[in-house]
Legacy VTK file of the C-alpha trace (Angstrom):
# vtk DataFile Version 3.0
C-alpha trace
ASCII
DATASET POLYDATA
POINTS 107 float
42.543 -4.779 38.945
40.601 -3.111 36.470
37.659 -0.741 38.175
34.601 0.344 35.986
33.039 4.174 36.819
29.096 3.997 37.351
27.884 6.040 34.243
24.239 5.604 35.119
22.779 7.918 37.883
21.190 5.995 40.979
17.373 5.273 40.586
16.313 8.036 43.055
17.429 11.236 40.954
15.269 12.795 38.200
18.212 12.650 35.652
17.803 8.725 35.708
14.328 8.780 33.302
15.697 12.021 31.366
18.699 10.068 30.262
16.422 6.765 29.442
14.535 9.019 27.412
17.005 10.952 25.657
18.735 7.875 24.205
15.730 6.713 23.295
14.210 9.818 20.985
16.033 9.117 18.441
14.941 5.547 17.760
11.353 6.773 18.141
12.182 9.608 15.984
13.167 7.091 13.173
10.399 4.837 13.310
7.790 8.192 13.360
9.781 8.836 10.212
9.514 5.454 8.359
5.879 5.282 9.225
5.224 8.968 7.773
7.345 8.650 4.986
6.797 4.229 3.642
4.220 2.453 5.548
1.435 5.184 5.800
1.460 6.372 1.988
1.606 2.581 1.325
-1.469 1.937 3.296
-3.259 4.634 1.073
-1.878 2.996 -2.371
-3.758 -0.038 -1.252
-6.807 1.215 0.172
-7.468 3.167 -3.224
-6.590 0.053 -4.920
-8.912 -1.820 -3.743
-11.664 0.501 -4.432
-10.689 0.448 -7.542
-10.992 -3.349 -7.961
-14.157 -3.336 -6.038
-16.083 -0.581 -8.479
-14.978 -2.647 -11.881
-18.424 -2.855 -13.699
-19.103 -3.678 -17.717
-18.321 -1.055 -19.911
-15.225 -0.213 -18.000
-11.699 0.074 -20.109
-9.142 -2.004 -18.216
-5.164 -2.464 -18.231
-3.738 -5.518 -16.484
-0.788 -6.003 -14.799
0.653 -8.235 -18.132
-0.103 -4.763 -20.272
-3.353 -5.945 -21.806
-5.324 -3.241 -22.564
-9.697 -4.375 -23.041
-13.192 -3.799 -22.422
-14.911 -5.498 -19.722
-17.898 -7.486 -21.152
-18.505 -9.537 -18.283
-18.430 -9.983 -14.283
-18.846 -12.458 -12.097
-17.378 -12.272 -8.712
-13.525 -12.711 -8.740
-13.741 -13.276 -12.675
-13.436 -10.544 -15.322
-14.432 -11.216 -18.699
-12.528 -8.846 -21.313
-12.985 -7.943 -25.071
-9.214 -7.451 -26.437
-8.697 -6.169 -30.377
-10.816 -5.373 -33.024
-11.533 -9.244 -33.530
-12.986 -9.027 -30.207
-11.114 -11.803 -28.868
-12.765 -12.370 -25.285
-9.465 -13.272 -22.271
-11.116 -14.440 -18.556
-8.814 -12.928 -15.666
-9.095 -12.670 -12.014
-9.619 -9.443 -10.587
-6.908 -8.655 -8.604
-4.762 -8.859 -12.071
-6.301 -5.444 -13.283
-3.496 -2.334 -12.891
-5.479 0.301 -13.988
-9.211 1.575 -15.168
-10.358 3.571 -17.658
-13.856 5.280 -17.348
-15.711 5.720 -20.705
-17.260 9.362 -20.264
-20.787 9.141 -20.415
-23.212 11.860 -23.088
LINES 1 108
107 0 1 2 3 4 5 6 7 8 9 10 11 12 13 14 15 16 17 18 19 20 21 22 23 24 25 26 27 28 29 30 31 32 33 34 35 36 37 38 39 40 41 42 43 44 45 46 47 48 49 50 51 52 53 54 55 56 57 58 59 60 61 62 63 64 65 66 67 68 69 70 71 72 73 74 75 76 77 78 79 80 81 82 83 84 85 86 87 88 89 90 91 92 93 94 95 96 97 98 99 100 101 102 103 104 105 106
């Protein structure tokens, strides 16, 4: 007959929650990690991206996500209106397919 040893200590001794918790710090440690280190900076990417899509306005020197570069001509809510070349060609495109703005500096 095979006997097993009780490993845990009985309810009523202190050691009982110091043991819980020691096995358990380093699974909390890792997910304090992994928020600090991917989810938080994450969370900040797209917080300052949308800002970013939120301030477009005309005038405003755009890059999408497909690598064309233009000049915002018009706006209307969702829809951006872009000048692309020196023909001017005009391209419609949603919003949230802008990567990156460019500022002209104003005199």
């Amino acid at each position: 007959m095979l006997f097993l040893a009780q490993t845990t200590t009985p309810a009523g001794e202190p050691g009982g929650i110091t043991a819980i918790l020691a096995s358990l710090a380093p699974f909390i440690l890792m997910i304090a990690v992994m928020y600090f280190l991917l989810i938080r900076p994450q969370r900040k990417k797209d917080k300052e991206n949308k800002q970013m899509l939120a301030s477009l306005v005309v005038g405003d020197n755009i890059t999408t996500i497909g690598g064309i570069c233009g000049k915002i001509v018009a706006v209307r809510d969702d829809i951006l209106t872009i000048e692309v070349g020196a023909d001017k060609v005009k391209l419609v495109f949603e919003r949230w397919a802008i990567r990156d703005v460019d500022r002209p500096i104003s005199d």
